[in-house]
C-alpha positions as CSV (number, residue, x, y, z in Angstrom):
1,X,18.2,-6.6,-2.7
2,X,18.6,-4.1,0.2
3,X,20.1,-5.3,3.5
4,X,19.9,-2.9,6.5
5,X,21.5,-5.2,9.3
6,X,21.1,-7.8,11.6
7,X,20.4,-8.5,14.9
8,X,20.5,-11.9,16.9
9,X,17.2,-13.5,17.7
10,X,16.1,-17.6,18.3
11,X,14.5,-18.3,14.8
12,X,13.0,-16.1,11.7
13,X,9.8,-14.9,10.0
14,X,9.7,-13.5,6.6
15,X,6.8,-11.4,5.5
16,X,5.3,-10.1,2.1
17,X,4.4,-6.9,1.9
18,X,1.9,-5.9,-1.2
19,X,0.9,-2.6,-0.8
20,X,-1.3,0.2,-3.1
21,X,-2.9,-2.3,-5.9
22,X,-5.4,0.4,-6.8
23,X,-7.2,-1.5,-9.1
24,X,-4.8,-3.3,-11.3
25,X,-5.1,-6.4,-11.4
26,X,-2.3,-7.4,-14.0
27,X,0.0,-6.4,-11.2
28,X,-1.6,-7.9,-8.2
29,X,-2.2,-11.4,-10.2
30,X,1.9,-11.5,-11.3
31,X,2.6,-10.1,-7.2
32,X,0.7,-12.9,-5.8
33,X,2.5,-15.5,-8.4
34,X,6.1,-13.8,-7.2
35,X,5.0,-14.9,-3.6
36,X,3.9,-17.9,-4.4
37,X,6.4,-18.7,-6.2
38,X,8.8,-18.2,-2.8
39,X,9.0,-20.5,0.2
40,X,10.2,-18.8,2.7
41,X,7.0,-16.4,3.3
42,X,5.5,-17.1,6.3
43,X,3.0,-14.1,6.2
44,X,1.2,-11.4,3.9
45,X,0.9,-8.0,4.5
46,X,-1.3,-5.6,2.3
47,X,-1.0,-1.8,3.0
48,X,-4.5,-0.3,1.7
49,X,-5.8,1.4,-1.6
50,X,-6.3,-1.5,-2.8
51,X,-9.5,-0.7,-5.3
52,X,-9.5,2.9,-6.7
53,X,-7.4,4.5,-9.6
54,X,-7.3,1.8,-11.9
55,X,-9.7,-0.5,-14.2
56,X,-10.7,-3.2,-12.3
57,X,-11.9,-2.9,-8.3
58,X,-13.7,-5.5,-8.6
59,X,-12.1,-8.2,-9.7
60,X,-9.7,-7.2,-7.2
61,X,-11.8,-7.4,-4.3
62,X,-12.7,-11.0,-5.7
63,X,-9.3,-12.0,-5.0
64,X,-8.7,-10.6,-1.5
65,X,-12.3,-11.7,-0.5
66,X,-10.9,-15.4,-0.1
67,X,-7.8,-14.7,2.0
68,X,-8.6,-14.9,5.4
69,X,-5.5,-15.7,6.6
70,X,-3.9,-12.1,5.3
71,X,-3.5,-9.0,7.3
72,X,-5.6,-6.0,5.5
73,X,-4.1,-2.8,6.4
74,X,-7.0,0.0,5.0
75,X,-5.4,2.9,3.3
76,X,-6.7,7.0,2.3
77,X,-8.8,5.7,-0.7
78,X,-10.7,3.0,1.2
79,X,-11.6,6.0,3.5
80,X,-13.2,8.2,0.9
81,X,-15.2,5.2,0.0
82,X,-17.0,4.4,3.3
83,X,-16.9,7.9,3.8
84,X,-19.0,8.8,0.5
85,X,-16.9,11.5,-0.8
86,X,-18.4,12.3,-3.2
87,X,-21.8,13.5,-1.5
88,X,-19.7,15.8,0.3
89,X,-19.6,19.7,-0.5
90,X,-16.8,20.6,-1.7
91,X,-14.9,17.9,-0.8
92,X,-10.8,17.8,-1.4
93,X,-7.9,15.9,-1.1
94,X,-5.2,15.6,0.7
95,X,-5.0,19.6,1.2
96,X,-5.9,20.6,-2.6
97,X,-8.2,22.7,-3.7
98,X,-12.0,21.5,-3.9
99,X,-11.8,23.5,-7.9
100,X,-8.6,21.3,-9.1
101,X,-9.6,19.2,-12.0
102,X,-7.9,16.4,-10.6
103,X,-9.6,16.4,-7.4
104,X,-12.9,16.4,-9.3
105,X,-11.6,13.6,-11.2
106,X,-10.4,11.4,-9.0
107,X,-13.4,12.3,-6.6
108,X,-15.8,11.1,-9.7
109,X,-13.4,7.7,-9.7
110,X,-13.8,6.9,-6.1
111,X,-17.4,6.8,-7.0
112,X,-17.3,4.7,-9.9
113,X,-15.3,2.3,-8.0
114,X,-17.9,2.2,-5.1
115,X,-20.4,1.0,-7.3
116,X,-17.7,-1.4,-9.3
117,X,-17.2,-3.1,-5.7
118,X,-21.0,-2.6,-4.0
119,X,-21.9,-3.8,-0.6
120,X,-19.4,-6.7,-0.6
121,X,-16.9,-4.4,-0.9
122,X,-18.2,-1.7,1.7
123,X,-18.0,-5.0,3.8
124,X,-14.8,-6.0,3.0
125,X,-13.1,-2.3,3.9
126,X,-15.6,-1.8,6.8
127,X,-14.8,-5.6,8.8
128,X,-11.7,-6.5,7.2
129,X,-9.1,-4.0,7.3
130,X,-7.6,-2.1,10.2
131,X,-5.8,1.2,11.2
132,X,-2.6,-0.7,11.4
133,X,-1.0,-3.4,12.7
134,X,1.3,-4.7,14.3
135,X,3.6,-7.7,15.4
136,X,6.6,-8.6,17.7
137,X,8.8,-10.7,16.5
138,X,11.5,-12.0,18.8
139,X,13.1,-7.9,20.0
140,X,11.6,-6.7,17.4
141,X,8.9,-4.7,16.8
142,X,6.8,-4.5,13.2
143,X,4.0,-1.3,12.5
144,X,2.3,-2.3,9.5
145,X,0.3,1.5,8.2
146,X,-0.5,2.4,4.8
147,X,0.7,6.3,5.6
148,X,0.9,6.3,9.5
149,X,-1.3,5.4,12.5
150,X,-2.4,8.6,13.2
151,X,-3.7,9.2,9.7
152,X,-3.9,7.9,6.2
153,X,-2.8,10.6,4.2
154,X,1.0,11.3,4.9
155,X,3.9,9.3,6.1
156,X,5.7,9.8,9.2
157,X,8.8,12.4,9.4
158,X,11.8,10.8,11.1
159,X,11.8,13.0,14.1
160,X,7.8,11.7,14.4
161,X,9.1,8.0,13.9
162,X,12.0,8.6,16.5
163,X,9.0,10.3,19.1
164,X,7.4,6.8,18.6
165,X,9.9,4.5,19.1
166,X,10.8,6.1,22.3
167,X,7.7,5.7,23.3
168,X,7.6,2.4,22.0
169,X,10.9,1.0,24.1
170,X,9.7,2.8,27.0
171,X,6.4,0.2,26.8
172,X,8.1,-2.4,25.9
173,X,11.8,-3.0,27.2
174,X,12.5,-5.9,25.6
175,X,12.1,-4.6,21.9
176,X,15.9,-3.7,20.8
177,X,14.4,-2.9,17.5
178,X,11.5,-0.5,16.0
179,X,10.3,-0.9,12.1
180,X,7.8,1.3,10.6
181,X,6.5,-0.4,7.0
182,X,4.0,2.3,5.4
183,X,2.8,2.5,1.8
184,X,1.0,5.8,0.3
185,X,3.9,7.7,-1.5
186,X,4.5,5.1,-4.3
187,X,8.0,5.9,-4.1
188,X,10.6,3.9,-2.1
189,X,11.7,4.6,0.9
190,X,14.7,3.2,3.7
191,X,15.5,5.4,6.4
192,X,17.5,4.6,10.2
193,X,18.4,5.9,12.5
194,X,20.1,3.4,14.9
195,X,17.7,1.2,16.2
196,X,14.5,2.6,14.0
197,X,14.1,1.9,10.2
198,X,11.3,3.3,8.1
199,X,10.3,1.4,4.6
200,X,8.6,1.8,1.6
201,X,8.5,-0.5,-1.2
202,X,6.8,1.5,-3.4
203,X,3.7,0.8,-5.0
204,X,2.8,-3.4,-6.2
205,X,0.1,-1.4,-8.6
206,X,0.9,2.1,-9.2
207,X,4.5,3.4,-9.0
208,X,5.3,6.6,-9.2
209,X,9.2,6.3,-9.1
210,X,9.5,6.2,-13.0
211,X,10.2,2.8,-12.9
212,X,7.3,0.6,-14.9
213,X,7.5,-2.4,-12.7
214,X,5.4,-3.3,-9.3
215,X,6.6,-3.7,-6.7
216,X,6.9,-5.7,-3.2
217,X,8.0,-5.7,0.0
218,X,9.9,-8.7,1.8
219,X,11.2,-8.2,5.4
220,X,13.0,-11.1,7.2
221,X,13.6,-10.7,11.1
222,X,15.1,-12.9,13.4
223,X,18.4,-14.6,13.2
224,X,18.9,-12.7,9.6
225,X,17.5,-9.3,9.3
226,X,17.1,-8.6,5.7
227,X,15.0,-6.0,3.5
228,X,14.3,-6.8,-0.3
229,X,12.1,-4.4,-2.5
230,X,11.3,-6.8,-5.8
231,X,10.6,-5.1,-8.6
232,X,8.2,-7.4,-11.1
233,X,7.4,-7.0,-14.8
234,X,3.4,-7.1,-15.8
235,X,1.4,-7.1,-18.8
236,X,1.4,-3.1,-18.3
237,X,-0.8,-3.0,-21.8
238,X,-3.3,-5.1,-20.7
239,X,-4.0,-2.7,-17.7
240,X,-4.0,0.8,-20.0
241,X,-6.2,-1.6,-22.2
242,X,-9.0,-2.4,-19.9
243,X,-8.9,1.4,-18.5
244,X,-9.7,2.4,-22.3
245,X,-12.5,-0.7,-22.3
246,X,-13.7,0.3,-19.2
247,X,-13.7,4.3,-19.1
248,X,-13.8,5.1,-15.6
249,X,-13.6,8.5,-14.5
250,X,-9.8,10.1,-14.7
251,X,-8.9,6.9,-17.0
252,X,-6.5,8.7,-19.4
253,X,-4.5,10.1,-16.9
254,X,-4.8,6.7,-15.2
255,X,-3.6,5.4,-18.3
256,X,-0.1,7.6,-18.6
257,X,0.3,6.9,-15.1
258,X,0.9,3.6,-15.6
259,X,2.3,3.7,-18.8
260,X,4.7,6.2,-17.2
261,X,4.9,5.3,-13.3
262,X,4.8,8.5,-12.7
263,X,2.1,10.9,-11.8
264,X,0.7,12.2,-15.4
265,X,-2.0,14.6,-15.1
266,X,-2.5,16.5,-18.2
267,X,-5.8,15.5,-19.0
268,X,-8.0,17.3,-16.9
C-alpha cells in the first residue's frame, strides 16, 4: 500500500481502477473477484486495451458487455481496431518501423482479435468507451486516460501534467488538487509535484515490471486520500495454455510475456 497524502474534504469515494486486460481473462476474472471481494469501492474505472495481445478477446468482451454502470476508458489497441490496421499500407506502431517483425506480428493480432470480438465488439469500443474521463470529487480533481487526453500512445511528461493542471486550477478555483490516472506503460508509476500526482498501476493483464502478478489500482479521496496498487496472483498457466490452444498471431511471444511480465520478443 502506497499513501501519497491527504487533504480535508466532507466525505469519501473510493475507485477501482482495472486497466490494460488485453485479452486475459484469468487475470480480469481473479481482478473482478479482488473488487468484489472489497466494500469500500464505490466505482470502477477501466483504462483501455482491454481485447488484443492475449488469448481470449472475446470472452472478455462478454464480461464487460454487462456492466453498464462502469466507466470505459478506450486505449491505443482499441484504436487500431476501429481503425482497421491492418488494411493500411505500411502501417506502424507507436513510431517503429513498418519492416519490424513485431509490428507485423502484432498488426496480424489486432486482426485476429477483430474477428474474435465481431460487430459486438466494434460496438462496444465505438459507443462505450471514451477519450477520458473525468470526475470531481469534493477539491479534487480525477483524469481517467489510458496514455493521455491528447493521445493514446504515450503518457504525459510531468512538465506536460504541470501545463495542465495550471490550466486546470485556472478553470476551476475550487480544485486544490489535480490527479492524472493513465495506464499504457504496464509499469508503475507515482509522481508529485505539490498539488499534482500522476499514477500508474501497472498492467491488471499484462505487466511488464517483471513482476508475474496483475495488477490494480485503488484511489480513495476525500476525508483520507490514499493510493493502493494491489498486486494479485492468477492461474498464469492457464493463460500461456489457451494462447498455445488458441494460436493467435504473435502467441509465443505472448506466451513469455506473461510467463515473464516483461516484454519477450524473440520469436519473430
Amino acid at each position: 500500500m502506497k499513501s501519497l497524502g491527504r487533504f480535508r474534504g466532507m466525505a469519501s469515494k473510493t475507485f477501482a481502477i482495472v486497466l490494460d486486460v488485453h485479452g486475459n481473462l484469468e487475470a480480469l476474472k481473479t481482478a473482478l473477484s479482488v473488487i468484489s471481494a472489497r466494500k469500500d469501492v464505490d466505482e470502477v474505472i477501466y483504462l483501455g486495451d482491454y481485447f488484443s495481445l492475449g488469448p481470449a478477446p472475446k470472452e472478455v468482451l462478454d464480461i464487460l458487455t454487462p456492466m453498464n454502470d462502469n466507466v470505459f476508458v478506450r486505449g491505443n489497441h482499441e484504436r487500431y481496431i476501429i481503425e482497421k490496421l491492418w488494411t493500411q499500407e505500411n502501417p506502424t506502431l507507436e513510431g517503429m518501423s513498418p519492416d519490424d517483425p513485431v509490428v507485423k506480428g502484432i498488426v496480424e493480432h489486432q486482426k485476429w482479435t477483430a474477428e474474435q470480438i465481431g460487430d459486438a465488439g466494434i460496438d462496444f469500443i465505438k459507443n462505450r468507451t471514451h477519450i477520458s474521463h473525468r470526475e470531481v470529487f469534493d477539491s479534487t480533481l480525477i483524469e481517467f486516460s489510458h496514455a493521455w487526453y491528447e493521445r493514446d500512445d504515450k503518457p504525459p511528461t510531468m512538465e506536460e501534467a504541470k501545463t495542465w493542471r495550471n490550466h486546470v486550477k485556472k478553470a476551476n478555483p475550487d480544485i486544490e488538487m489535480c490527479i492524472f490516472i493513465h495506464g499504457h506503460i504496464h509499469v508503475p508509476r507515482m509522481d508529485e509535484d505539490s498539488d499534482l500526482k500522476i499514477l500508474c498501476p501497472a498492467s491488471t493483464g499484462i505487466p511488464f515490471d517483471g513482476i508475474t502478478k496483475g495488477a490494480i489500482g485503488f484511489l480513495t479521496v476525500g476525508d483520507d486520500f490514499n493510493w493502493e496498487v494491489h498486486r494479485f496472483d492468477y492461474d498464469l498457466n492457464a493463460t500461456i495454455d489457451l494462447l498455445e490452444e488458441r494460436q493467435p498471431p504473435f502467441y509465443k511471444n505472448l506466451q513469455n510475456t506473461v510467463k515473464y511480465a516483461e516484454i519477450r520478443n524473440e520469436y519473430v
